[in-house]
Steps between C-alpha positions, in 0.01 A plus 500: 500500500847402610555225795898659557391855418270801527291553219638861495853296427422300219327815337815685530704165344240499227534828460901497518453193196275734311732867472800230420276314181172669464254206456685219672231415774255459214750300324531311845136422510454403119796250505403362868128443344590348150794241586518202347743213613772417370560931434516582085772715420262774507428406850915476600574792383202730710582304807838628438444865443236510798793320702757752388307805598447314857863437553578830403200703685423298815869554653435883508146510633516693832422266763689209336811745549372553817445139615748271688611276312401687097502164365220321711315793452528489113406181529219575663350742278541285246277253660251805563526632184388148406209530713393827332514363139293270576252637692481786243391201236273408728322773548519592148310159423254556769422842347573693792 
């Protein structure tokens, strides 16, 4: 799943996202598979809870605490977490 880290990982930051805001990787997936450009208001203001939650939740997953330098490591979550979304959508699509 993830090309910085373990899939074990990004369940755990998924899982860290969902006991914060029950539903938020399913409101990940449904904004990541509907957008529109230029974002409606609608649009602004999920990208901005979802983007919230990850500034708040991400700094206090285990190995990001852990890591060398927190912030690369947040970072690269993020880009995982990416990953995840939309490979969920994917296989969602596919039917799998």
């Amino acid at each position: 799943m993830g090309t910085f880290y373990t899939d074990e990982q990004i369940k755990e930051a998924i899982a860290a996202l969902e006991s914060h805001t029950p539903g938020i990787w399913e409101r990940m997936k449904k904004r990541a598979s509907m957008w529109t450009d230029p974002h409606n208001e609608e649009q602004e203001i999920e990208l901005t809870a979802i983007v919230r939650v990850m500034t708040i939740v991400l700094p206090k997953v285990s190995f990001v605490v852990q890591a060398q330098d927190p912030s690369k490591a947040e970072t690269l979550l993020t880009l995982d977490l990416g990953d995840a979304v939309r490979a969920a959508i994917a296989s969602a699509k596919d039917g799998s």
